[in-house]
DRENLUM-438939 format. One record per residue: residue number from 1; x, y, z of N, C-alpha, C, O in turn. Coordinates in nm, 2 decimals, padded with zeros to 4 digits. Atoms other than C-alpha are relative to their C-alpha. Example, Ala and Ser with C-alpha at 12.3 -4.5 7.8 and 13.67 -1.06 7.14 Angstrom:
   num      nxx      nyy      nzz     caxx     cayy     cazz      cxx      cyy      czz      oxx      oyy      ozz
     1    00.09   -00.12    00.00    01.23   -00.45    00.78    00.09    00.12    00.00    00.19    00.12    00.07
     2   -00.09   -00.11    00.00    01.37   -00.11    00.71   -00.08    00.11    00.08   -00.03    00.22    00.09
REM end
This chain:
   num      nxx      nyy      nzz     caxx     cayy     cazz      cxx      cyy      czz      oxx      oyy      ozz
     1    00.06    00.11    00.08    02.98    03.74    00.35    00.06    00.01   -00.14    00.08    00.10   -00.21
     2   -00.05   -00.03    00.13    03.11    03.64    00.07   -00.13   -00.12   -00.10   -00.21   -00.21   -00.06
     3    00.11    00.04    00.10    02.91    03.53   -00.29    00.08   -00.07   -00.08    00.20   -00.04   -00.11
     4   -00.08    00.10    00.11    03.01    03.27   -00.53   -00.12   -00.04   -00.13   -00.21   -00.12   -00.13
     5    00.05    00.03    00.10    02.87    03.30   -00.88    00.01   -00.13   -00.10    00.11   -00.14   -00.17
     6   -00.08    00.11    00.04    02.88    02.97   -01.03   -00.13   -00.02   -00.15   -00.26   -00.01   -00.14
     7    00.09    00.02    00.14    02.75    02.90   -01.43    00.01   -00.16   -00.03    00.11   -00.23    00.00
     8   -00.02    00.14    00.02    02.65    02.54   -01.54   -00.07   -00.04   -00.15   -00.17    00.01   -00.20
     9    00.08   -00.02    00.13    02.57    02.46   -01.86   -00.02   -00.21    00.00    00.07   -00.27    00.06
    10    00.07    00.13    00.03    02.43    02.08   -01.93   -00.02   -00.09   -00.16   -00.07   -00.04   -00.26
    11    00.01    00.04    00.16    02.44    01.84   -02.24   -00.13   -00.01    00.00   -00.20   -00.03    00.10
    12    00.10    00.01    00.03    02.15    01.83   -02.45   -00.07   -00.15    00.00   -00.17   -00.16   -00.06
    13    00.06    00.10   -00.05    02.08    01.50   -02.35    00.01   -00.07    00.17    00.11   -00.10    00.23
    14    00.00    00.03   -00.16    01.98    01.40   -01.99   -00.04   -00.12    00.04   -00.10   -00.19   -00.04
    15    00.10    00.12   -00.05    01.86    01.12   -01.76   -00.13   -00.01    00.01   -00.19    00.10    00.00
    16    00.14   -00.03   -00.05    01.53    01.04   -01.69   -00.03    00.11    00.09    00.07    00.15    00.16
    17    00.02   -00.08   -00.10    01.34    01.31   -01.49    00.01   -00.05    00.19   -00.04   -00.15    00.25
    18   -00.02    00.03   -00.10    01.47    01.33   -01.13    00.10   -00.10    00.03    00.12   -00.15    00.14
    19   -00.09    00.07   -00.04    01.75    01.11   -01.20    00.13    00.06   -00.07    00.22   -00.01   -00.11
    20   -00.10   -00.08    00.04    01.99    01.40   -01.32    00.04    00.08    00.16   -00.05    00.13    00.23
    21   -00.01   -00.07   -00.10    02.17    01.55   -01.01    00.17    00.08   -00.03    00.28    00.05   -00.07
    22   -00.13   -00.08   -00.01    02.42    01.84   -00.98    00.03    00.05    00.13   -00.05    00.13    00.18
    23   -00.09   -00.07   -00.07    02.65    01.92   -00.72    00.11    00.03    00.04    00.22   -00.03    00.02
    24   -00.09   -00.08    00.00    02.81    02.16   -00.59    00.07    00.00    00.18    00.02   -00.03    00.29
    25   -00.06    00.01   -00.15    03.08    02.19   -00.30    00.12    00.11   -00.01    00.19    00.11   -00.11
    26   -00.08   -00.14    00.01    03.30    02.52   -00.23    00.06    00.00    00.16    00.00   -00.03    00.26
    27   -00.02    00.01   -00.15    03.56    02.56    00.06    00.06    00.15   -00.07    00.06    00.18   -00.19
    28   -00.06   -00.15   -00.01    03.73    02.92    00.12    00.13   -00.07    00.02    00.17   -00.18    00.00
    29   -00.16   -00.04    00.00    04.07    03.00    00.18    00.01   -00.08    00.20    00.08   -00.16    00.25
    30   -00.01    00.04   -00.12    03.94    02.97    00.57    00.00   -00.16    00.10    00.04   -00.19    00.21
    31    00.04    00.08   -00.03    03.83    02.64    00.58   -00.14   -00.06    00.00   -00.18   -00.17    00.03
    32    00.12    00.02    00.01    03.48    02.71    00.54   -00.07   -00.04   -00.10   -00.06    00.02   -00.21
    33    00.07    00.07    00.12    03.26    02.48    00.35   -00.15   -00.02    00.00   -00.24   -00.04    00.09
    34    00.17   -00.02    00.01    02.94    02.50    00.17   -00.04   -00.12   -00.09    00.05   -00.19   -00.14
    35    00.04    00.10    00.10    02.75    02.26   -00.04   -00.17    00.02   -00.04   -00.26    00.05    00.04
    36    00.15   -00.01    00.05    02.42    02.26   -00.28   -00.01   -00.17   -00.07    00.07   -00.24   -00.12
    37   -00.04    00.09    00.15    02.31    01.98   -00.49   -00.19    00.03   -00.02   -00.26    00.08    00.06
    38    00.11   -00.02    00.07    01.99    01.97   -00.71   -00.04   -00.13   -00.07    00.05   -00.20   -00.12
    39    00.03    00.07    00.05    01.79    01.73   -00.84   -00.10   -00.02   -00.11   -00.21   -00.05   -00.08
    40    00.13   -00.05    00.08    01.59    01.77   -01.20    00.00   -00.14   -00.14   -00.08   -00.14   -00.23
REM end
């Protein structure tokens, strides 16, 4: 298993609530791919 630390920092001005979204998409070396995304 491998771990992927990932830091996000954000401007101090945002969208409305729930219409800010961040994501995220990570492949390996193997071909394996992951994905998050977040909605706040």
């Amino acid at each position: 298993m491998t771990a992927y630390l990932i830091q996000v920092s954000v401007p101090n001005e945002l969208l409305p609530e729930n219409k800010n979204i961040l994501d995220v998409q990570v492949s390996d070396l193997d071909g394996l791919f992951g994905q998050a995304s977040i909605f706040f």
